[in-house]
Short mmCIF file of the C-alpha atoms (twelve columns), coordinates in Angstrom:
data_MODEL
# 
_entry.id   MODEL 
# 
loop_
_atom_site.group_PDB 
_atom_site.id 
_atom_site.type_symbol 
_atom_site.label_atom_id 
_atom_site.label_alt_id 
_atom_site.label_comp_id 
_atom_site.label_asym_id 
_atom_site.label_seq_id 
_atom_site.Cartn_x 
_atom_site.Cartn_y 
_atom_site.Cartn_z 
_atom_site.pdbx_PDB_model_num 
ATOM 1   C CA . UNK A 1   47.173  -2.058  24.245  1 
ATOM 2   C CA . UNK A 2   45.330  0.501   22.786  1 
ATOM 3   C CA . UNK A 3   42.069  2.678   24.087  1 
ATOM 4   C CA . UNK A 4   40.188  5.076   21.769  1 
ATOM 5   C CA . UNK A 5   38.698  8.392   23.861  1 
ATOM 6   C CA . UNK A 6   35.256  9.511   22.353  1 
ATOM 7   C CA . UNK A 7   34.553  12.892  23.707  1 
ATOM 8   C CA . UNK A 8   30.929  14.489  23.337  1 
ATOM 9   C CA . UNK A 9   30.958  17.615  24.548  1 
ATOM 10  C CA . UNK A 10  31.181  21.006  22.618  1 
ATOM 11  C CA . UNK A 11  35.168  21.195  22.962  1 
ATOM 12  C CA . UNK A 12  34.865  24.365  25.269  1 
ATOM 13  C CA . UNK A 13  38.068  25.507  27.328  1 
ATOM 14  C CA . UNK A 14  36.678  25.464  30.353  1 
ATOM 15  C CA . UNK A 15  34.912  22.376  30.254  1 
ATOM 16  C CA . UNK A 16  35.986  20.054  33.130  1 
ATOM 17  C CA . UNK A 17  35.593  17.220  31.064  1 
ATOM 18  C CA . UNK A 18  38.403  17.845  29.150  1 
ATOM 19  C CA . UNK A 19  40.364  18.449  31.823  1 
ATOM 20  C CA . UNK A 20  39.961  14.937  32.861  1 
ATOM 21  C CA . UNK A 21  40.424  13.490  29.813  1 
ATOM 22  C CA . UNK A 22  43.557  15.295  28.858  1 
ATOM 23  C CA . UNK A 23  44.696  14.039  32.400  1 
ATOM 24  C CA . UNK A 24  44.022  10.541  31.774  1 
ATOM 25  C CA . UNK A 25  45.271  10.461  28.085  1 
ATOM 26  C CA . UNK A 26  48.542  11.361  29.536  1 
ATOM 27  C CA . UNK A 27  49.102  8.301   32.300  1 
ATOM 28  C CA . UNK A 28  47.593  6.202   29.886  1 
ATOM 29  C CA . UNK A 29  50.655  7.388   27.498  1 
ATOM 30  C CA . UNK A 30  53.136  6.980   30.237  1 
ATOM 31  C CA . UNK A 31  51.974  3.621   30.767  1 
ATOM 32  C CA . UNK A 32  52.754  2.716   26.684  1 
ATOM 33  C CA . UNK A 33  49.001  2.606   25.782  1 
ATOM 34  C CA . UNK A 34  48.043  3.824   22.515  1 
ATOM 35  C CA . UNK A 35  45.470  6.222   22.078  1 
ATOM 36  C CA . UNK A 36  43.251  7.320   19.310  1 
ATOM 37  C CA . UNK A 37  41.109  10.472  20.394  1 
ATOM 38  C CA . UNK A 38  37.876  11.035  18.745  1 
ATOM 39  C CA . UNK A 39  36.014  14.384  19.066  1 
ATOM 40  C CA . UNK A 40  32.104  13.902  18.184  1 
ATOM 41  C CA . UNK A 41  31.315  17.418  17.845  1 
ATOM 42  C CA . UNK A 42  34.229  17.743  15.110  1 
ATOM 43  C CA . UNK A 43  32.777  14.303  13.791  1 
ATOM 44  C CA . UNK A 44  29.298  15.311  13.346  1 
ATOM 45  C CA . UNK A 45  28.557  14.226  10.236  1 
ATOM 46  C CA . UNK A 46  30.064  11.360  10.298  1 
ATOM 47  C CA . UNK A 47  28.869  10.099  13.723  1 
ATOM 48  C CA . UNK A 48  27.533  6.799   12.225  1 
ATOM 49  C CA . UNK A 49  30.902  5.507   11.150  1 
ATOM 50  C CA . UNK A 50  32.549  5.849   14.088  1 
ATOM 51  C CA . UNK A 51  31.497  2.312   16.051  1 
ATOM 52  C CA . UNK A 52  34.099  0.717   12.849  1 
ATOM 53  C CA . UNK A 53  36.734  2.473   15.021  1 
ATOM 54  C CA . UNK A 54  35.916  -0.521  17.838  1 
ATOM 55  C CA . UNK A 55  37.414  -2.985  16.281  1 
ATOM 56  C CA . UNK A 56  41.102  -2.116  17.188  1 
ATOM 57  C CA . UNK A 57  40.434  -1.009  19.943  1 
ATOM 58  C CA . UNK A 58  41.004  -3.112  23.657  1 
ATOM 59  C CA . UNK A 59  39.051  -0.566  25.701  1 
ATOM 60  C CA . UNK A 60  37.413  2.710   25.376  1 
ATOM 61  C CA . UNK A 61  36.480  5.826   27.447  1 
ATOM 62  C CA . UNK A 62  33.217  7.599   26.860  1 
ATOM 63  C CA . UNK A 63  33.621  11.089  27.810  1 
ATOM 64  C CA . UNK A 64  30.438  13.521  28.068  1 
ATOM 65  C CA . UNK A 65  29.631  16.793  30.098  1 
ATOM 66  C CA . UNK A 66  26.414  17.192  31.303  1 
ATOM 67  C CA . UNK A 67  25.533  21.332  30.853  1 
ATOM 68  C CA . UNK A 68  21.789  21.577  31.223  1 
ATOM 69  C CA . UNK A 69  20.364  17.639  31.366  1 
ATOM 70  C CA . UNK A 70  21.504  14.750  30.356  1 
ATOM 71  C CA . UNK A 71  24.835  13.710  28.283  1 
ATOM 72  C CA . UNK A 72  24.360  15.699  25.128  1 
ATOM 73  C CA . UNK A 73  23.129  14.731  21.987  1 
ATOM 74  C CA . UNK A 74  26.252  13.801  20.017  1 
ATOM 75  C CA . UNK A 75  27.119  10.777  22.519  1 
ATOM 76  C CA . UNK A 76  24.095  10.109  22.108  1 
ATOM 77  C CA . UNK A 77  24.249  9.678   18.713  1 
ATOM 78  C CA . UNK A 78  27.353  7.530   18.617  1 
ATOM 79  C CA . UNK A 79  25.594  4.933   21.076  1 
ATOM 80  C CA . UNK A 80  22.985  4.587   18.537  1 
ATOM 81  C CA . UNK A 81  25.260  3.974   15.705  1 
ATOM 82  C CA . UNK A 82  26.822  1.690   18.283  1 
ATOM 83  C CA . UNK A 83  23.466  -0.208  18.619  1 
ATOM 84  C CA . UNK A 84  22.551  -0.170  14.491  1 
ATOM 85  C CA . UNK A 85  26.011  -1.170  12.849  1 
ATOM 86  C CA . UNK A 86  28.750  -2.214  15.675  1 
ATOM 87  C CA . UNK A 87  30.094  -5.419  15.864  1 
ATOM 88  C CA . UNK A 88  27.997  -6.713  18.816  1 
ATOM 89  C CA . UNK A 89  30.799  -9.723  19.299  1 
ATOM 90  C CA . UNK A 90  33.862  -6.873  19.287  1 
ATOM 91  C CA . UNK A 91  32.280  -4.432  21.730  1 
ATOM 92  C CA . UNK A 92  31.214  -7.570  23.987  1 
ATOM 93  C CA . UNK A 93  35.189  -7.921  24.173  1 
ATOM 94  C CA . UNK A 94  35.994  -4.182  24.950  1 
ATOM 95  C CA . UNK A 95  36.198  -2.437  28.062  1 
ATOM 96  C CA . UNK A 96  34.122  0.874   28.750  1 
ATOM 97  C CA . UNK A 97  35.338  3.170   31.095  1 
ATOM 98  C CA . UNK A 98  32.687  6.430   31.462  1 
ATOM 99  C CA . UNK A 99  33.932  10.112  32.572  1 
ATOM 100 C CA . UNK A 100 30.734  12.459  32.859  1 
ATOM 101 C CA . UNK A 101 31.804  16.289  35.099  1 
ATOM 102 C CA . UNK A 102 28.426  18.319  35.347  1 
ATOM 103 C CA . UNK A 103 28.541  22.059  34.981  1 
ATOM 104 C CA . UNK A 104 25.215  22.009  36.651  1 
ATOM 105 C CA . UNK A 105 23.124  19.092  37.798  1 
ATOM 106 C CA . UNK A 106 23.022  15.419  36.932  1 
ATOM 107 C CA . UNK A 107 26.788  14.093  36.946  1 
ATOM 108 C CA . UNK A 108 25.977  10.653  38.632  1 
ATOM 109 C CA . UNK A 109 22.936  10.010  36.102  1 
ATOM 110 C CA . UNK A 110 25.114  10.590  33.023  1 
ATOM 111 C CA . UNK A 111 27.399  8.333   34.331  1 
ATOM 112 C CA . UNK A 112 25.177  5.470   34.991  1 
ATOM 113 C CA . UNK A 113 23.803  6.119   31.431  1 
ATOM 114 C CA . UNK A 114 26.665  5.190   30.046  1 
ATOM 115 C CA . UNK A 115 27.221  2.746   31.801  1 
ATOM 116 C CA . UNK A 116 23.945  1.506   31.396  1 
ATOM 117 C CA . UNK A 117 24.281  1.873   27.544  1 
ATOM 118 C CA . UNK A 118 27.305  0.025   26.897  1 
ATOM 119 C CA . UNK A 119 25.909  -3.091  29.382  1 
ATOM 120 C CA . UNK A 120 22.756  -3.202  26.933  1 
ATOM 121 C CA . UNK A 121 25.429  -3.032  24.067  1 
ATOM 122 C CA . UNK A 122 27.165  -5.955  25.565  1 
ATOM 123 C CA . UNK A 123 30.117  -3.894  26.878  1 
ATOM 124 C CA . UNK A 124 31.618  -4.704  29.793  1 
ATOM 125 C CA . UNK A 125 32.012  -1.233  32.089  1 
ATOM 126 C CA . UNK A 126 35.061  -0.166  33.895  1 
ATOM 127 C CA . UNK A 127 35.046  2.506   37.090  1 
ATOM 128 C CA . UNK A 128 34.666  5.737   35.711  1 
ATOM 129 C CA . UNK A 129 34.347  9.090   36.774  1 
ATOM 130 C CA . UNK A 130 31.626  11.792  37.599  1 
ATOM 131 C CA . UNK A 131 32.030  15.341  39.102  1 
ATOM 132 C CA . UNK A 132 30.518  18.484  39.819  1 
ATOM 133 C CA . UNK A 133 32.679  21.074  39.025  1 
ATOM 134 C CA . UNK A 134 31.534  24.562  38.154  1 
ATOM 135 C CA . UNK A 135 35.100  26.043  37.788  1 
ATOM 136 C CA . UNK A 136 37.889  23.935  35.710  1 
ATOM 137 C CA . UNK A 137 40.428  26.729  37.674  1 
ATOM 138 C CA . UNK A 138 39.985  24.058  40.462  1 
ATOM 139 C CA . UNK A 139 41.959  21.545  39.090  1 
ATOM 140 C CA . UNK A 140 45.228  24.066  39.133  1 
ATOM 141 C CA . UNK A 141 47.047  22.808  42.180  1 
ATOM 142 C CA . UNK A 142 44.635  20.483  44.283  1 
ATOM 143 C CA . UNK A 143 47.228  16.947  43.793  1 
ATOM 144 C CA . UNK A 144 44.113  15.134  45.412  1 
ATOM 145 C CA . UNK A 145 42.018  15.827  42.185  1 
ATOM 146 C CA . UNK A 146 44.498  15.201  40.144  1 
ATOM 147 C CA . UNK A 147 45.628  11.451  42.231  1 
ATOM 148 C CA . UNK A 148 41.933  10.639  42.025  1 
ATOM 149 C CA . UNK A 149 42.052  10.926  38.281  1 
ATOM 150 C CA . UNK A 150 45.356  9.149   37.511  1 
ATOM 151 C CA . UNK A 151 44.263  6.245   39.993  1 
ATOM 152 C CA . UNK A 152 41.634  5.926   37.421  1 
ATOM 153 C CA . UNK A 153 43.491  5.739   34.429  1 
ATOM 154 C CA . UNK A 154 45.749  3.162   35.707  1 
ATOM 155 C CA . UNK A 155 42.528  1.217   37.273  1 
ATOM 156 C CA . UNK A 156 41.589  0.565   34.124  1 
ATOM 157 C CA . UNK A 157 44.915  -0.172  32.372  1 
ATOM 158 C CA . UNK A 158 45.041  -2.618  35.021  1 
ATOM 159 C CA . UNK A 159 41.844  -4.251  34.455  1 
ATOM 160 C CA . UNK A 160 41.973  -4.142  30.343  1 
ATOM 161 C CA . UNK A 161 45.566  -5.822  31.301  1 
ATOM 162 C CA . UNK A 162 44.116  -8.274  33.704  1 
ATOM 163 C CA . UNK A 163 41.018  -9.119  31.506  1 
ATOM 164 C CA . UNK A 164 39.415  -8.572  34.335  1 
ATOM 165 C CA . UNK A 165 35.643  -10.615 34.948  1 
ATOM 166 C CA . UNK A 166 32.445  -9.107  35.765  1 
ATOM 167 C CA . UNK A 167 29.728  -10.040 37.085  1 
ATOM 168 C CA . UNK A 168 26.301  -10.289 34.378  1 
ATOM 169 C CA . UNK A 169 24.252  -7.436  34.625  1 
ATOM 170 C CA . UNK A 170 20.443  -7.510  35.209  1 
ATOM 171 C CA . UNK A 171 19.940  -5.092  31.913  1 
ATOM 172 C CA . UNK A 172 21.602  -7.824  29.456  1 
ATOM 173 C CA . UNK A 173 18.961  -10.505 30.693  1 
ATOM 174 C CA . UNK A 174 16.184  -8.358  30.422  1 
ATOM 175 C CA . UNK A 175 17.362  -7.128  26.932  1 
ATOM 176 C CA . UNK A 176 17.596  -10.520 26.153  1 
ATOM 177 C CA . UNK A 177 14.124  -11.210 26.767  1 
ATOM 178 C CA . UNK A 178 12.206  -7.862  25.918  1 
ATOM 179 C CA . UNK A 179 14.534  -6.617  23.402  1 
ATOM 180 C CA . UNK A 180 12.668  -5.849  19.942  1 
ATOM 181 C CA . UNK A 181 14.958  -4.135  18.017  1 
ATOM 182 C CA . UNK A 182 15.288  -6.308  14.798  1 
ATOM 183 C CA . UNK A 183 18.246  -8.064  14.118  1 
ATOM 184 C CA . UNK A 184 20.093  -7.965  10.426  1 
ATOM 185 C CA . UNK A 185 21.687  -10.930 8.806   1 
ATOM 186 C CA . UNK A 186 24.712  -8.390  7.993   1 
ATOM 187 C CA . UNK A 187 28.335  -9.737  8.986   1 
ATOM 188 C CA . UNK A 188 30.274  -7.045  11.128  1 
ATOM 189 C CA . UNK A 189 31.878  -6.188  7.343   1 
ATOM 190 C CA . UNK A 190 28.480  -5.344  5.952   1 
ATOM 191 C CA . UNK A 191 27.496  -3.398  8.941   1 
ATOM 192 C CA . UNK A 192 30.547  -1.278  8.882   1 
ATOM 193 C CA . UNK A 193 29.853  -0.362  4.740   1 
ATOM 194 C CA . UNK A 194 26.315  0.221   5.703   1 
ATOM 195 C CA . UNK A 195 27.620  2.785   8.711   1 
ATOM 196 C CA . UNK A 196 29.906  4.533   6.034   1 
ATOM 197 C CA . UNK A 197 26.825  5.032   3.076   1 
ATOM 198 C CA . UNK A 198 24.539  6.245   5.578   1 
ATOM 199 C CA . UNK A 199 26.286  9.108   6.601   1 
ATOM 200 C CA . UNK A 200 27.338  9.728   2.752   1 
ATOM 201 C CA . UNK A 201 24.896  12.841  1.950   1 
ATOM 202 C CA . UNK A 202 25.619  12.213  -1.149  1 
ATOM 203 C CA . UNK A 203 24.869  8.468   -1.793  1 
ATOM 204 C CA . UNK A 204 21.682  8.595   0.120   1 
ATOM 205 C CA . UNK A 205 20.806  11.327  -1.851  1 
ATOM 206 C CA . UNK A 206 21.423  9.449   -4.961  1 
ATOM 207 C CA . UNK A 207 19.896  6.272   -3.569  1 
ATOM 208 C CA . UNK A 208 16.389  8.033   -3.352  1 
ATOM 209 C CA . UNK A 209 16.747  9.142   -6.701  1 
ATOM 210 C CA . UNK A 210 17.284  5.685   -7.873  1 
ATOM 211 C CA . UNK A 211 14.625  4.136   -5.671  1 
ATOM 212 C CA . UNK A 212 12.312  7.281   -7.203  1 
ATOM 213 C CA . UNK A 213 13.373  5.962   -10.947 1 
ATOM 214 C CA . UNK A 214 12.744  2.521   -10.330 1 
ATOM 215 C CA . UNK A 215 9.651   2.990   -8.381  1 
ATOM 216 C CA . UNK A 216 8.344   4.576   -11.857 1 
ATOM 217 C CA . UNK A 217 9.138   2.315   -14.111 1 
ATOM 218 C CA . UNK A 218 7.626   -0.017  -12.172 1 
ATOM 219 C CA . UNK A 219 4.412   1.745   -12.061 1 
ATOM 220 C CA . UNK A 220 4.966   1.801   -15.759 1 
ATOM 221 C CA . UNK A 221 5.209   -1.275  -16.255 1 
ATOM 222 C CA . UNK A 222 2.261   -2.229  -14.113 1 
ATOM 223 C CA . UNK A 223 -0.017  0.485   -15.584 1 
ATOM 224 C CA . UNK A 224 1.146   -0.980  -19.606 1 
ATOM 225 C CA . UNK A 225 -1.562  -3.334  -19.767 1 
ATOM 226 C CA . UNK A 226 -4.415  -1.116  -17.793 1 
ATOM 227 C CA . UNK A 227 -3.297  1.499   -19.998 1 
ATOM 228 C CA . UNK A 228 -3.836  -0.585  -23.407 1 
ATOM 229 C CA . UNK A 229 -7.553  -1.518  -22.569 1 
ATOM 230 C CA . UNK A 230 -8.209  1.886   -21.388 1 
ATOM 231 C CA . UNK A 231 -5.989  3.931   -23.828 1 
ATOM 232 C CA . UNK A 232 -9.544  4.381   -25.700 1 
ATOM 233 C CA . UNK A 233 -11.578 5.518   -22.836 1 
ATOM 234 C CA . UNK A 234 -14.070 8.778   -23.207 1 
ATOM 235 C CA . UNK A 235 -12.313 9.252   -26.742 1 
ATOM 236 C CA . UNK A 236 -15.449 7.333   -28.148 1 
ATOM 237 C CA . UNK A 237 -17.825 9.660   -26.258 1 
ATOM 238 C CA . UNK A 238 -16.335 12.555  -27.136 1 
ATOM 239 C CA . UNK A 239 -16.271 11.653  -30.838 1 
ATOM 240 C CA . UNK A 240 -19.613 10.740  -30.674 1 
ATOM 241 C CA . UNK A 241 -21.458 14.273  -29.062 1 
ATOM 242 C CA . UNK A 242 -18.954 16.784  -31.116 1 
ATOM 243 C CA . UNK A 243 -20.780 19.718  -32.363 1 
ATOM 244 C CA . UNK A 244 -18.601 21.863  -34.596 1 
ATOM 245 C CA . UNK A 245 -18.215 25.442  -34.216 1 
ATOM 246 C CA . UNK A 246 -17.156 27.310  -37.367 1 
ATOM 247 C CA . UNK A 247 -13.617 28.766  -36.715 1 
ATOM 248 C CA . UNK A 248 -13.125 27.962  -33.277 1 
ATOM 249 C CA . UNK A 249 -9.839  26.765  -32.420 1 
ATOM 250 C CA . UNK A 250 -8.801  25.291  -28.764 1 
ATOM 251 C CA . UNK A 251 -6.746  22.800  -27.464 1 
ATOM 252 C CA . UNK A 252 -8.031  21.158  -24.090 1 
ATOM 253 C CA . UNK A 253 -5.919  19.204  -21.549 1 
ATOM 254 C CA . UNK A 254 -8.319  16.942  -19.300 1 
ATOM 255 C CA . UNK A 255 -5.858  15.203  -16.155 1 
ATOM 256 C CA . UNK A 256 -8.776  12.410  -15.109 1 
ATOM 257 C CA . UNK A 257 -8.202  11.070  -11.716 1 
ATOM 258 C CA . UNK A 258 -6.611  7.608   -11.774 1 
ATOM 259 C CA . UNK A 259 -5.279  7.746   -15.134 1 
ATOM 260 C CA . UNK A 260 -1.305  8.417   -15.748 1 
ATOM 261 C CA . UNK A 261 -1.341  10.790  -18.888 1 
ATOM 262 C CA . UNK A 262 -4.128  13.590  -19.578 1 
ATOM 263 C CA . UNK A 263 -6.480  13.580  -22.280 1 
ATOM 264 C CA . UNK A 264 -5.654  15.791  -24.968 1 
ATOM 265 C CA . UNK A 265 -8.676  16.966  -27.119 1 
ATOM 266 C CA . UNK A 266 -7.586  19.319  -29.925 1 
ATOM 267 C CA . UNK A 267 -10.257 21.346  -31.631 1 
ATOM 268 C CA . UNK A 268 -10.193 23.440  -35.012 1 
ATOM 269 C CA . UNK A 269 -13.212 24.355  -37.124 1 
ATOM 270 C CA . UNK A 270 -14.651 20.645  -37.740 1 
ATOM 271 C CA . UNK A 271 -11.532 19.006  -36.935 1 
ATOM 272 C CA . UNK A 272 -10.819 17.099  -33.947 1 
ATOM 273 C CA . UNK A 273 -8.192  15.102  -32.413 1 
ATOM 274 C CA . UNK A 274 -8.173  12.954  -28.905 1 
ATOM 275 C CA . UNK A 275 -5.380  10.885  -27.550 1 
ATOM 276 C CA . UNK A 276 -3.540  10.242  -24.452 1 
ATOM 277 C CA . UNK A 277 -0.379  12.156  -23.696 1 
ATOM 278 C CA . UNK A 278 1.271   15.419  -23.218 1 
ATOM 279 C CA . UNK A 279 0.984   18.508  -24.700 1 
ATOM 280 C CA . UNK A 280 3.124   22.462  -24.518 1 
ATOM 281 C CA . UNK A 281 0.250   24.560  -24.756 1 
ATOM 282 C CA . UNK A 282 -2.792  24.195  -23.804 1 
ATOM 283 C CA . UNK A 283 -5.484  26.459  -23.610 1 
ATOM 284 C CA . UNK A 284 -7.457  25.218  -20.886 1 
ATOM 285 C CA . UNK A 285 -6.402  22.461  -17.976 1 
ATOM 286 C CA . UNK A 286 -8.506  20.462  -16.523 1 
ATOM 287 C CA . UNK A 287 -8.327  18.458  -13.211 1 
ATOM 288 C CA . UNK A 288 -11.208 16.112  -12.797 1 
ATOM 289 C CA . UNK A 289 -12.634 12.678  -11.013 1 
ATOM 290 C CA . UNK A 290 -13.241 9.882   -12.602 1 
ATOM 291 C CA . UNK A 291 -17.199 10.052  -10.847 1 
ATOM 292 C CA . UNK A 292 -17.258 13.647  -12.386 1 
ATOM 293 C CA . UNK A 293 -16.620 12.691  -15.793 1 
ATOM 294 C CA . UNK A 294 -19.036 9.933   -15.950 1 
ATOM 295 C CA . UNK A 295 -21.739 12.471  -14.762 1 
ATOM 296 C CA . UNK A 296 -21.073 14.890  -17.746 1 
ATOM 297 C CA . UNK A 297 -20.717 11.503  -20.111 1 
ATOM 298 C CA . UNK A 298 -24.369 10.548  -18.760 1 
ATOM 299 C CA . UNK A 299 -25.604 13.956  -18.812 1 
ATOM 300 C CA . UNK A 300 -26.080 14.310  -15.091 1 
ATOM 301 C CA . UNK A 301 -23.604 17.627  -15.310 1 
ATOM 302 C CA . UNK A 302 -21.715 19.992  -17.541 1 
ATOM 303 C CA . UNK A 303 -18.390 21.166  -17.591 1 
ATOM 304 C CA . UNK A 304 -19.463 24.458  -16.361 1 
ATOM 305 C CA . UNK A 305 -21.610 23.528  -13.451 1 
ATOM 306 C CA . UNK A 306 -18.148 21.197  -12.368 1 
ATOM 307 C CA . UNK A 307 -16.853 23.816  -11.988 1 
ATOM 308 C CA . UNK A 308 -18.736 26.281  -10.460 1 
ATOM 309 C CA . UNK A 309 -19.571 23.365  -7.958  1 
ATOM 310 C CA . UNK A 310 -16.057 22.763  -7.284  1 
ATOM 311 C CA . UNK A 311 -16.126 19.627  -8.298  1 
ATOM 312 C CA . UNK A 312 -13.217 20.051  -10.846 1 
ATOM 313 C CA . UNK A 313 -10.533 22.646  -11.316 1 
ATOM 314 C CA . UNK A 314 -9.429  24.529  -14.196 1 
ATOM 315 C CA . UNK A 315 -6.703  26.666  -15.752 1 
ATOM 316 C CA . UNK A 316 -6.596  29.319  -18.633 1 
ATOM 317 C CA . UNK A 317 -9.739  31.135  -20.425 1 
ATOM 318 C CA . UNK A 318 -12.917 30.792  -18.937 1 
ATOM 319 C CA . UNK A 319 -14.523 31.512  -21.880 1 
ATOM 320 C CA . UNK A 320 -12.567 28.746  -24.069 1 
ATOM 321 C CA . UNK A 321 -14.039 26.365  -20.890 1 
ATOM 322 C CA . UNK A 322 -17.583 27.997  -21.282 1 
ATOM 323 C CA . UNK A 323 -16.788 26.720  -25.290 1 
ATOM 324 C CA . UNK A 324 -16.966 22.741  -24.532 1 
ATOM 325 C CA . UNK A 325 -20.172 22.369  -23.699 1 
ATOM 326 C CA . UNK A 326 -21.400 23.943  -26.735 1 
ATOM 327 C CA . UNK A 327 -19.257 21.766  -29.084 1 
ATOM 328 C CA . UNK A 328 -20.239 18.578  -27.348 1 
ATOM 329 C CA . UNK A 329 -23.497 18.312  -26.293 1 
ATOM 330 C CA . UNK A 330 -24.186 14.770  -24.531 1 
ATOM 331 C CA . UNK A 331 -28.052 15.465  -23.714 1 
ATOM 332 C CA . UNK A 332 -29.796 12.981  -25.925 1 
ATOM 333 C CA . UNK A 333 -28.358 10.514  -23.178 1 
ATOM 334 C CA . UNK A 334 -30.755 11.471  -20.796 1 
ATOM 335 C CA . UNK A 335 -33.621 10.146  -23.118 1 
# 
């Protein structure tokens, strides 16, 4: 027989918890039971590969201390790993026995939570224990304690032994019919590598930069085509309503809204160059809609008055901004 202990508590010396657990892992020992001890709080981050450890196991005590309300967060943790990636037909097979001492208030609720957890698991709960004990130092001496706790232990090496039958519980019908979680087509195996990559920082980490690559190219690949019949747009206009101004030199960066690459207008003397793309230096950035662009096309605004409206935003030299509306001029439009 073996029984695997999953403490949550902090792992302080005088929790009472431990006490009990420490008490119980050794009549469990003199009774030839293997044990496998599992502190959470040591086991932090990797919390979500624990409910693997179920498989081997015949029964199982959930240990917890309840300080200020409720169980603590790291059992609670491991019941939710429980729920995502343990086998659901192993744990229906293992005994749960719960051990919750309070510190404060609330001993008797933690315990039912656990129990209440494992039934909705499919567990089947053994007796446990729950106590309010403010001072471990009353353990030293009092043999009542101490025969409550190893009656316990051998309670439920006797019923793990026995196999012993339960009677259904209330929460497993209604989980049955309200339940919503989603259920995965993984096999127990699947489950259990799932458990191990989620709590890998650094796959997950990895896997979002893949999913961040792909997710690219894919917008790549779906923007080829759009990008072909529009690879042209404004160029024409802009070739069309260029004024040159005698030894100006200026290289423009326009980022339209909606399209993937800027527009990059180069300027010196009468020479002039447009095309999609990217560029080092740039002496003025633009960042403008779509609607805005059409309205200095059409005449309806100038780069200037975009920008002074707030309409689009800029970077670099004002004065190099100022600049392209003087070397292209789209008023005749408005005839």
């Amino acid at each position: 027989m073996k029984i695997n202990i999953y403490y949550g508590g902090r792992g302080l010396m005088d929790d009472p918890t431990l006490y009990v657990v420490n008490k119980m892992q050794e009549v469990l020992e003199e009774l030839h039971v293997a044990i496998e001890r599992f502190n959470l709080y040591e086991l932090k981050n990797s919390i979500t590969t624990l409910p693997q450890t179920l498989k081997t196991a015949d029964g199982i005590i959930l240990a917890s201390t309840v300080e200020w309300f409720g169980i603590g967060g790291y059992m609670h943790q491991f019941l939710d790993a429980c729920w995502l990636y343990g086998d659901k037909e192993k744990i229906a097979k293992t005994y749960m026995c719960p051990i919750v001492m309070s510190t404060t208030y609330g001993e008797r609720e933690g315990k039912l939570t656990l129990a209440g957890a494992w039934e909705i698991l499919g567990g089947r709960p053994c007796s446990g224990i729950c106590g309010y004990i403010a001072d471990t130092s009353i353990f030293e001496g009092n043999e009542e304690y101490n025969k409550i706790i190893e009656k316990k232990a051998e309670n439920m090496y006797r019923t793990i032994n026995q196999r012993m039958a339960s009677f259904p519980a209330s929460n497993q019908a209604v989980k049955q019919m309200v339940s919503i979680t989603k259920n995965t087509d993984l096999t127990p195996q699947e489950s259990e590598q799932l458990s191990q990559y989620a709590s890998d920082d650094s796959y997950v980490k990895r896997q979002k930069q893949d999913i961040q690559e792909l997710t690219s190219l894919f917008r790549d690949m779906m923007g080829s085509s759009e990008q072909d019949e529009h690879k042209e747009e404004f160029i024409k206009e802009f070739k069309e309503h260029f004024v040159p101004q005698p030894g100006f030199k200026a290289v423009y960066k326009i980022q339209v809204e909606g399209k993937r690459q800027p527009l990059i207008i180069e300027i010196n003397g009468a020479v002039n160059n447009y095309y999609y793309g990217s560029v080092d230096n740039a002496d003025v950035e633009i960042q403008i809609s779509r609607e805005t662009m059409d309205d200095i096309i059409f005449a309806r605004m100038t780069f200037q008055r975009a920008f002074m409206g707030g309409a689009m935003k800029m970077k670099g030299d004002f004065k190099i901004l100022r600049t392209l509306d003087q070397i292209f001029v789209f008023m005749e439009r408005m005839l």
